[in-house]
C-alpha positions as CSV (number, residue, x, y, z in Angstrom):
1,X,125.0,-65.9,-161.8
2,X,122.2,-65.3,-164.1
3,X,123.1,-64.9,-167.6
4,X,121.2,-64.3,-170.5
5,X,120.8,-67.2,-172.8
6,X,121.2,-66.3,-176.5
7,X,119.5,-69.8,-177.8
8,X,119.2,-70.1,-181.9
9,X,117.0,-73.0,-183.1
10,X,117.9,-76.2,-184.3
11,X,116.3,-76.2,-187.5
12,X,117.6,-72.2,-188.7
13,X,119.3,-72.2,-192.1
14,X,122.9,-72.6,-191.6
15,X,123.3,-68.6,-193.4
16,X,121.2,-66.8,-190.5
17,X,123.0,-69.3,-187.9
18,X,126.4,-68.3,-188.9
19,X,124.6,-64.3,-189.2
20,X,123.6,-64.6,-185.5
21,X,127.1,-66.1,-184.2
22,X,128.9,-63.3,-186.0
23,X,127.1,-60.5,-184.4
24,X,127.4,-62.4,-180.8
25,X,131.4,-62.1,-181.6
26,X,131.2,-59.0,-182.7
27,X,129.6,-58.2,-179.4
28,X,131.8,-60.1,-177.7
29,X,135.3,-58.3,-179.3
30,X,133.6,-54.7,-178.6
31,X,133.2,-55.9,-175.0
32,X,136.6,-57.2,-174.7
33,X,138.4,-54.2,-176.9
34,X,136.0,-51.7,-174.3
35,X,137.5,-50.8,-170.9
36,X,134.4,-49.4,-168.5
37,X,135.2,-45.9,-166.9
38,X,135.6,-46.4,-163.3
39,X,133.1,-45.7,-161.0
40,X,134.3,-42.7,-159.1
41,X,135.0,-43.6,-155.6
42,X,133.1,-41.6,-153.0
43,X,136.7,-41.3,-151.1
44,X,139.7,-41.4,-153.1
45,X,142.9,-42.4,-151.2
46,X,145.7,-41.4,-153.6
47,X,149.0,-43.2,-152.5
48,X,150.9,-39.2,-151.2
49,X,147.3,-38.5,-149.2
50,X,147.8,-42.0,-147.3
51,X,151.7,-41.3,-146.6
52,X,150.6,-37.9,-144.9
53,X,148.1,-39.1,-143.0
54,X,150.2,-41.5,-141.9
55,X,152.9,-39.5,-141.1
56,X,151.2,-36.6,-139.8
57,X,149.7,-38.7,-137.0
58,X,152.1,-41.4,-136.1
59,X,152.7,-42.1,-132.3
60,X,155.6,-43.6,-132.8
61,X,156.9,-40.0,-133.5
62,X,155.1,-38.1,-130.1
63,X,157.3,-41.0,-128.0
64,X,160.7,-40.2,-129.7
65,X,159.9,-36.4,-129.0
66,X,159.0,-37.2,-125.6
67,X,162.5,-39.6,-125.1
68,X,164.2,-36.4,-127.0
69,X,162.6,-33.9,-123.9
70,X,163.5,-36.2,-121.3
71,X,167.2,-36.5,-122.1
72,X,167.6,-33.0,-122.8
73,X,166.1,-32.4,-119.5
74,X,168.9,-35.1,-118.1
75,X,171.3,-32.9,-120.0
76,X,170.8,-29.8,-118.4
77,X,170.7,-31.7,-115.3
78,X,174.0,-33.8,-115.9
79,X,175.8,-30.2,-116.2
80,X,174.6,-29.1,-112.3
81,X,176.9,-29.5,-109.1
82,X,175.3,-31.8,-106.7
83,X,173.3,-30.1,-103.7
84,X,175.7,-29.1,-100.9
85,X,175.2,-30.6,-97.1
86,X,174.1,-29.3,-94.1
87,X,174.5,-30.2,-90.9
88,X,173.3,-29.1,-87.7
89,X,173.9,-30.6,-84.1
90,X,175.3,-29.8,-80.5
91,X,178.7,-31.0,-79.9
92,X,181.0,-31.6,-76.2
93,X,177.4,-31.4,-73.6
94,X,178.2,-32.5,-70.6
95,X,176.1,-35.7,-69.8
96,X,175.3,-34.9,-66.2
97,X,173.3,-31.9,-66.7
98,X,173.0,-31.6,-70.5
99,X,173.4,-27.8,-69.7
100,X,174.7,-25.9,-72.7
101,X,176.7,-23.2,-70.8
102,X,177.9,-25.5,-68.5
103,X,181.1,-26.0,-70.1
104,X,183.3,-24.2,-72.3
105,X,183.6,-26.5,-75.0
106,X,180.0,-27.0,-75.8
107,X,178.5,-25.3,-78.6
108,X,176.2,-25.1,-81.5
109,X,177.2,-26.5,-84.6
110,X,176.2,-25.3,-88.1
111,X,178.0,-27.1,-91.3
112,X,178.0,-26.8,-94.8
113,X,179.7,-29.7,-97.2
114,X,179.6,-29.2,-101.6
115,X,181.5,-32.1,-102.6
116,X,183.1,-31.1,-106.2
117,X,182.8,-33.7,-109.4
118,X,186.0,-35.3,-110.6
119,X,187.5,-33.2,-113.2
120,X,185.7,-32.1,-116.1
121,X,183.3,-34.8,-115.5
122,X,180.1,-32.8,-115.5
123,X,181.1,-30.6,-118.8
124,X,181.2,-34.1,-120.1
125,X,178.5,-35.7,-119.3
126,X,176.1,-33.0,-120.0
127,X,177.8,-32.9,-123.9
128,X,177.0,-36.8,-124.0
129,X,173.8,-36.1,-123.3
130,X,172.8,-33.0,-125.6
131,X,174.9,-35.0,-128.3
132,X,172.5,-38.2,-127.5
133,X,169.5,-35.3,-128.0
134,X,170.7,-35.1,-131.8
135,X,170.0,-38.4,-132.4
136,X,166.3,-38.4,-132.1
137,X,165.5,-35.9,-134.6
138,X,167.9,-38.3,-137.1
139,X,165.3,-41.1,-135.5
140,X,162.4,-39.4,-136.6
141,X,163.3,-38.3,-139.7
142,X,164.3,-42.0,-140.7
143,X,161.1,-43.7,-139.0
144,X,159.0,-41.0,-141.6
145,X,161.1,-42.5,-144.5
146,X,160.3,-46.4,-143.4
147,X,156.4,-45.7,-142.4
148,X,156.4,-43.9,-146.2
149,X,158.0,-47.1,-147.9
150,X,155.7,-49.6,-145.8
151,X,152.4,-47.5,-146.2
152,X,153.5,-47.0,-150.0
153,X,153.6,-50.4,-150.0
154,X,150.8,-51.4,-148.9
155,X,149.3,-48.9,-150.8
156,X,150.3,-50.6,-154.1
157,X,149.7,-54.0,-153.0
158,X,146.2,-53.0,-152.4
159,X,146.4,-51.1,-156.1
160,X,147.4,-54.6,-157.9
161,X,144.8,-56.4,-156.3
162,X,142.2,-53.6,-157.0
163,X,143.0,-53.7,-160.4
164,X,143.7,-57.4,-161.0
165,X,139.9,-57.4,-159.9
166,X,139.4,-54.7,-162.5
167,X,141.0,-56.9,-165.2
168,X,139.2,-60.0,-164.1
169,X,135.5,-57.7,-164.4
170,X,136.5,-56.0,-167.7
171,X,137.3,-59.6,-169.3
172,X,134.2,-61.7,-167.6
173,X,131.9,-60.4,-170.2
174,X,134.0,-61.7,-172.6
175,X,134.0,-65.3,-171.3
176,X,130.0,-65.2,-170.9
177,X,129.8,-64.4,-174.6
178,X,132.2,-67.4,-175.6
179,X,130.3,-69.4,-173.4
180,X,126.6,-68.0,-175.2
181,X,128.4,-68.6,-178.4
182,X,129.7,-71.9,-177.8
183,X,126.1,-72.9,-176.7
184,X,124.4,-71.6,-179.4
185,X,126.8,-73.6,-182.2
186,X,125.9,-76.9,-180.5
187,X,122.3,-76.0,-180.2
188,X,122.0,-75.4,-183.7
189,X,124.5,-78.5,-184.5
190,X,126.6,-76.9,-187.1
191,X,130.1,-76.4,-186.7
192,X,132.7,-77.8,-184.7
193,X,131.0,-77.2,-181.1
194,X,131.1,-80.2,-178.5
195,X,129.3,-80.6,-175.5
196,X,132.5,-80.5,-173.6
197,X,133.4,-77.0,-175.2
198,X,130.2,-75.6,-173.3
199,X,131.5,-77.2,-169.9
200,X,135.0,-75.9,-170.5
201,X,133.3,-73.2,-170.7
202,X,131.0,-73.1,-167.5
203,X,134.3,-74.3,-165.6
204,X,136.1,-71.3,-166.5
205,X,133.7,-69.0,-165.8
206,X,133.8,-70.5,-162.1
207,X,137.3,-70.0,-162.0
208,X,137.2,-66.6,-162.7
209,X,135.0,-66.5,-159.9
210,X,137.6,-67.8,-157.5
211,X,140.0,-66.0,-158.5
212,X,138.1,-62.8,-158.0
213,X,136.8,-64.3,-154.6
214,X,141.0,-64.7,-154.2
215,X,142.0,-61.6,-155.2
216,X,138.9,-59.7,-153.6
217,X,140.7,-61.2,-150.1
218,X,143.7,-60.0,-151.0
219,X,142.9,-56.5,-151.1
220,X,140.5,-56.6,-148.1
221,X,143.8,-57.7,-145.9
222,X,146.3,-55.2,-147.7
223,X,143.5,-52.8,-147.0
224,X,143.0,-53.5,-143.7
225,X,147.1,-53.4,-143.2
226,X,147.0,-50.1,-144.7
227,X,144.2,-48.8,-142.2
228,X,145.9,-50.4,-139.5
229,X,149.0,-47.6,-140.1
230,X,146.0,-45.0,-140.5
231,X,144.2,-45.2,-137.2
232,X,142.8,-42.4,-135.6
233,X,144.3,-40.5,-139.1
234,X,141.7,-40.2,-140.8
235,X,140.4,-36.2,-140.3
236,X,137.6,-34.3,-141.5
237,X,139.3,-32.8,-144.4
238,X,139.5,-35.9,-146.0
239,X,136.0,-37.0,-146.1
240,X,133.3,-35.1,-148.5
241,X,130.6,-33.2,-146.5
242,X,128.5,-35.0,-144.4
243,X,129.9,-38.3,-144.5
244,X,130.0,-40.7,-141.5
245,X,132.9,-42.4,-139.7
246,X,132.6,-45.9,-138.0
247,X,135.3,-47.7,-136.3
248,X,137.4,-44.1,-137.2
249,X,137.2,-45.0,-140.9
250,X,135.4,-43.7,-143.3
251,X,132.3,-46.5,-144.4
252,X,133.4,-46.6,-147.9
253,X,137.3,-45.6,-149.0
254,X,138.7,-46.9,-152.2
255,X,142.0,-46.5,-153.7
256,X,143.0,-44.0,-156.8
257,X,142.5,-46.0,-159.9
258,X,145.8,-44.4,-161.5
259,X,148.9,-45.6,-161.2
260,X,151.7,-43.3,-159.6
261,X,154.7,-42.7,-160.9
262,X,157.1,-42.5,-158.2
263,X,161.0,-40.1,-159.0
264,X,163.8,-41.5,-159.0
265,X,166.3,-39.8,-156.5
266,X,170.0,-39.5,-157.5
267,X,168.8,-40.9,-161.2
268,X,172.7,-41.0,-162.1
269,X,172.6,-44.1,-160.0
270,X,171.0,-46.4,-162.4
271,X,172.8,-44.9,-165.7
272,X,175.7,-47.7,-164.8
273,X,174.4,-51.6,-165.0
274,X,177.1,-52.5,-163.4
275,X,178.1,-52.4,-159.3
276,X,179.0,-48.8,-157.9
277,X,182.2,-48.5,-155.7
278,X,181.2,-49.1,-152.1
279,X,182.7,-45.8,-151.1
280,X,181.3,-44.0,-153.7
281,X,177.5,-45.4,-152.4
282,X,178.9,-44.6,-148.6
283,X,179.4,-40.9,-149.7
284,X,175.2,-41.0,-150.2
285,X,173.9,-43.1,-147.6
286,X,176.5,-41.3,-144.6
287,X,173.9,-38.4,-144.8
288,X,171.4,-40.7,-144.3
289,X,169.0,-40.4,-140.8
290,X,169.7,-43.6,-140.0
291,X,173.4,-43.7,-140.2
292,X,173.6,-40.1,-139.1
293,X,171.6,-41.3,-135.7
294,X,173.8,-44.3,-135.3
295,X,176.8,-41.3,-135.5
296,X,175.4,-39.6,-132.7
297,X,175.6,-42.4,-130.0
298,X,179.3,-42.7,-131.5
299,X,180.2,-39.5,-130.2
300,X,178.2,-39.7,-127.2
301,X,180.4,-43.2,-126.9
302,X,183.9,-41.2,-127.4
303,X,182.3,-38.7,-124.8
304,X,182.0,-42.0,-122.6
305,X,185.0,-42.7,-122.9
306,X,186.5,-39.4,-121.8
307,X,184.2,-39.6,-118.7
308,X,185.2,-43.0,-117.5
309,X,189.0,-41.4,-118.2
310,X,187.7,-38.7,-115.3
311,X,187.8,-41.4,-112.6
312,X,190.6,-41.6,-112.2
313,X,191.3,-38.2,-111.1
314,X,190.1,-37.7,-107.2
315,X,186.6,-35.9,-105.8
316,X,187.5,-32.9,-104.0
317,X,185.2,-31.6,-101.1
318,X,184.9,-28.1,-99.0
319,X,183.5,-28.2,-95.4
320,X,182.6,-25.4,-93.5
321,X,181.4,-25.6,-89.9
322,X,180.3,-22.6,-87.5
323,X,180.1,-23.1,-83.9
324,X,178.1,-21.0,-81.1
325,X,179.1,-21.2,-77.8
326,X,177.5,-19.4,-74.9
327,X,178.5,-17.8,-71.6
328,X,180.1,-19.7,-68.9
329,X,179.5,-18.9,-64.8
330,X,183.3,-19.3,-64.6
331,X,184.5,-17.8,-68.0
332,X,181.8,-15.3,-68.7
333,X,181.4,-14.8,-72.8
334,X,183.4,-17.1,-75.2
335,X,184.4,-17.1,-78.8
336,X,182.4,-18.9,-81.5
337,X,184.5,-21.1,-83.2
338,X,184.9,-21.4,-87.2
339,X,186.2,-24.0,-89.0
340,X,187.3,-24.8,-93.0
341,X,188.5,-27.9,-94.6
342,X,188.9,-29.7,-97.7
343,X,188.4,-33.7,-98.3
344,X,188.8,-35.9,-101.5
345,X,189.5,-39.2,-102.2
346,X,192.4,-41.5,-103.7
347,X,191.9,-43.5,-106.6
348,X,194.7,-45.6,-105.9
349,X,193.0,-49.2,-106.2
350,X,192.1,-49.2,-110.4
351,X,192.7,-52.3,-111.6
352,X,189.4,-53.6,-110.8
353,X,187.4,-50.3,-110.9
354,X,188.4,-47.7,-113.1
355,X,190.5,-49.4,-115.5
356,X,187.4,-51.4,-116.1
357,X,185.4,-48.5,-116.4
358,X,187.9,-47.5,-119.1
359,X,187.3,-50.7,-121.1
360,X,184.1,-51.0,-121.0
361,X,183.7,-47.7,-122.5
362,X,185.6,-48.5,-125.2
363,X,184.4,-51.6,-125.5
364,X,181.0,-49.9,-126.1
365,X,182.4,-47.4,-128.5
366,X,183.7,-50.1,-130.9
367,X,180.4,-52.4,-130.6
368,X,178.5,-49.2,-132.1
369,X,180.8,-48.0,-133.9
370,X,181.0,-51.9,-135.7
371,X,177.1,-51.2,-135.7
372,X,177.2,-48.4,-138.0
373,X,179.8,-50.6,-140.6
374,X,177.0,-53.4,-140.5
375,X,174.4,-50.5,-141.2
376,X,176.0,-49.1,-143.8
377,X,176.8,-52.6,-145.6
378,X,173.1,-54.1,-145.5
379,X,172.1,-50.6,-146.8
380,X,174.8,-51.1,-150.0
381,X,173.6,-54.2,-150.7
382,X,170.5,-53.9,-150.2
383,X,170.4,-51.2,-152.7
384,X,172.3,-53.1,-155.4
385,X,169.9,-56.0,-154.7
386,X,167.0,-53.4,-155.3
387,X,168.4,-51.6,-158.5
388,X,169.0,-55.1,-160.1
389,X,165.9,-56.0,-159.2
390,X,164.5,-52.4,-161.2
391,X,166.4,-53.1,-164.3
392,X,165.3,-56.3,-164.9
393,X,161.5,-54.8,-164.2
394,X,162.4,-52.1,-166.9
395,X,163.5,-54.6,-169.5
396,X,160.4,-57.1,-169.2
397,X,157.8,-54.1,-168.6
398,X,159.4,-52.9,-172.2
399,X,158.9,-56.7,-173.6
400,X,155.6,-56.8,-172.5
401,X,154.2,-53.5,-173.6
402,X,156.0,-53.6,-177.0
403,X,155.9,-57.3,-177.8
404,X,154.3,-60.0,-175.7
405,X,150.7,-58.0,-174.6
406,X,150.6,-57.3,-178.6
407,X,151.3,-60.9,-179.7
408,X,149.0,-62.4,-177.2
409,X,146.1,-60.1,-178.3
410,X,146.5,-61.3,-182.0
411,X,147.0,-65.0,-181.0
412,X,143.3,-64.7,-179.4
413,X,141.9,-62.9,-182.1
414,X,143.2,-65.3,-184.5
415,X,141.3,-68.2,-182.7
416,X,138.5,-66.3,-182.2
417,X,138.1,-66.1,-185.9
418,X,139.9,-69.5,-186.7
419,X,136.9,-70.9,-184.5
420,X,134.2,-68.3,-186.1
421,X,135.0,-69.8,-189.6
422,X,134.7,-73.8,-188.5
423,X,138.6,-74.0,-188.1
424,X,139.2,-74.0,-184.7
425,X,139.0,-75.2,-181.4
426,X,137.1,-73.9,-178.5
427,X,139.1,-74.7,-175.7
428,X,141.9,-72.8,-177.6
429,X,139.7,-69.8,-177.8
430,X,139.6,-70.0,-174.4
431,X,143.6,-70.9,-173.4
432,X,144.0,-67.9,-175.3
433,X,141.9,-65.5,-174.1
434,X,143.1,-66.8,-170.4
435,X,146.6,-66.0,-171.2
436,X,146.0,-63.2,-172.7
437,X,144.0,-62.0,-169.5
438,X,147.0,-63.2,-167.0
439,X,149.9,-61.5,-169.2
440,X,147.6,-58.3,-168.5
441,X,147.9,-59.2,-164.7
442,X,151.4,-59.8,-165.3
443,X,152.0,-56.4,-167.0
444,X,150.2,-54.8,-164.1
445,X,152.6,-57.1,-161.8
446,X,155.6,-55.6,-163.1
447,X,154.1,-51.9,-163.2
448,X,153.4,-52.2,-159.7
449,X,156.6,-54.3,-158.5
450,X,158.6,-51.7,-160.3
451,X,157.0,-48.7,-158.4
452,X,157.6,-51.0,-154.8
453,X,161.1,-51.1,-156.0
454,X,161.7,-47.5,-156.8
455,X,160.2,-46.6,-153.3
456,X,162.7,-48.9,-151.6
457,X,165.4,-47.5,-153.5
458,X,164.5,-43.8,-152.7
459,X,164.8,-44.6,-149.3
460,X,168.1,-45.0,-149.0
461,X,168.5,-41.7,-151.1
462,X,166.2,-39.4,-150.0
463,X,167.2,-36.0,-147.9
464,X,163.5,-36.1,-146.7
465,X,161.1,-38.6,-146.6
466,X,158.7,-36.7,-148.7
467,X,160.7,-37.5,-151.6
468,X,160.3,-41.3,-151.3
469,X,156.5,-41.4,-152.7
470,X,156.8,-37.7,-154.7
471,X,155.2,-38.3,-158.3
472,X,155.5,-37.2,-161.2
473,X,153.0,-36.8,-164.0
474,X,153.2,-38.5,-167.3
475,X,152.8,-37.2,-170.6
């Protein structure tokens, strides 16, 4: 990087020497106490705007409609009788002539079988099927709520590193000026300035640059994470007029510069710093898709078991059978004969069949119905873990904004001016400013980190997923 050397001869008297350093620090704490407008993006992807997009054009969502279609479609077949039977043939033909009024016992033989299901057996499998339906809309519903807390995210992983870069850019100034200044003091060899101060200097400054090159990477790969989820979403009324898509994304999209402030659902939750009765949390998350989905197959399981119960009663089948004779030499005309029967079958061997039938249906029931527990216990302690995690984030966002940001700003404006007046150290001008710059990275840490958390938390909370990333302004 080229950078403007601010050289002051040897030989100056020591008055305008210490004139010219003081206006190069006064430069330098107007650059540092300055933040620089943003540059207004040419596509601004506010956190909400990436959520929809997501959402509005997720495939995952057109399958689970499809699946829903196709079982419904099952359902309404499920509650049909099966198609009845028809035979046709010729029945008693005498074999040495195959003449059919030869005989009197030959005739034409129409028959028609319907076989009837056992019990109530299709009444029950069509409600299993319609109540497997219900689940997918419950399966949608939740998979919005996860693609809005792994886009959101994303989203503000992308933010941190954006504005850690931001932070880095504001602050590099600042380190160019201590590095003019500390140049300038040894060129003019008065003070306390060593050779090695200028290094330190140099050195940091290349730092900075690898942490930006670090960061910069960072953000590329949350980015492309983020655009991964928005494939084929991005839509023309999104992008300003007349601006050109490649690879379906827009050629320049950068992230809202602001900071969203994401509700709290069910805020009465976090009033108590202490653990919340299980059942009490199991009141909220029972409504929750996820659970309510997992309560769907449990029914349709109960319905299973009710169907396997049907086995054991026996299938029941009508015959009817017409048959056409014709006339005889020796008889002259004959009667057509008509016949009607029933069949069905005994269900008298169970132990191996339908007793295990039986079982395994019950079996099933309990495995899913043990599914739903295990559901419902990762979701309690996953949110305790979570609202833990958010007071803790409270209490050192609060230290930092009211005590540590403050204290580390004074420190490295006291050795700025301890090292202005000959009574300080360089490379503690420099520790300070550095740590100073990271607890401003830190703060933004914590900002972000507690917006993640209150995302995670709103999942298991929310009545609809648009909830999860809703903001609120702040005054």
């Amino acid at each position: 990087m080229v950078r403007t050397k601010k050289r002051v001869a040897r030989f100056a008297a020591p008055g305008k020497i210490r004139g010219i350093l003081g206006g190069l620090l006064l430069a330098t704490m107007l650059c540092f106490s300055t933040v620089p407008e943003a540059v207004a993006s040419s596509v601004g992807l506010e956190l909400g705007r990436a959520v929809r997009m997501v959402q509005q054009n997720d495939p995952w969502l057109v399958e689970n409609r499809h699946s829903q279609d196709a079982v419904e479609a099952q359902g309404i077949k499920a509650g049909t009788y099966p198609d009845p039977t028809v035979s046709l043939g010729f029945a008693n033909l005498p074999t040495d002539t195959f003449n059919f009024d030869q005989e009197p016992m030959t005739q034409f033989r129409v028959g028609v079988t319907q076989m009837m299901p056992r019990g109530d057996s299709l009444a029950i499998k069509q409600k299993q099927l319609q109540t497997l339906g219900k689940q997918f809309p419950q399966q949608r519903r939740d998979r919005r709520a996860q693609t809005a807390v792994i886009v959101g995210q994303l989203w503000l992983d992308a933010f941190k590193a954006q504005e850690s870069v931001a932070l880095i850019e504001e602050d590099r100034p600042l380190f160019e000026q201590l590095a003019d200044v500390a140049e300038a003091s040894y060129s003019s060899a008065l003070g306390m300035t060593r050779q090695q101060d200028i290094v330190r200097a140099s050195l940091e400054l290349t730092r900075l640059e690898d942490r930006l090159t670090m960061l910069r990477q960072r953000q590329e790969v949350f980015l492309e994470k983020l655009f991964g989820w928005m494939q084929g979403s991005f839509g023309a009324e999104y992008l300003p007029a007349g601006k050109e898509i490649v690879d379906d994304r827009p050629v320049s999209y950068d992230l809202d510069r602001n900071l969203p402030t994401v509700n709290r659902l069910n805020s009465e939750l976090y009033s108590d710093p202490g653990k919340h009765d299980p059942a009490k949390l199991y009141e909220y998350f029972s409504s929750h898709p996820a659970v309510m989905a997992l309560e769907k197959k449990i029914e349709a399981s109960r319905l299973g078991v009710d169907l396997a119960r049907e086995s054991y009663k026996p299938m029941w089948g009508v015959n009817m059978a017409y048959g056409y004779r014709d006339e005889t030499p020796a008889s002259g005309e004959l009667a057509d004969f008509f016949s009607l029967g029933v069949s069905f079958d005994l269900p008298v061997f169970t132990k191996n069949r339908q007793d295990k039938d039986v079982q395994a249906a019950v079996s099933q029931a309990e495995a899913i119905k043990t599914r739903k527990w295990m559901l419902v216990r990762n979701m309690i302690a996953e949110f305790e873990k979570n609202r833990a995690q958010l007071q803790r984030l409270t209490q050192r966002q609060k230290l930092y904004r009211d005590q540590l940001l403050p204290q580390m700003h004074e420190q490295a404006e006291a050795s700025l001016t301890a090292y202005t007046n000959d009574d300080g150290d360089f490379a503690e001008v420099v520790r300070a400013r550095i740590a100073e710059l990271n607890a401003r990275i830190d703060s933004l840490d914590i900002d972000v980190e507690k917006q993640k958390t209150i995302i995670r938390l709103n999942y298991f909370l929310m009545n609809d997923a648009d909830e999860i990333v809703a903001t609120r302004s702040v005054k």
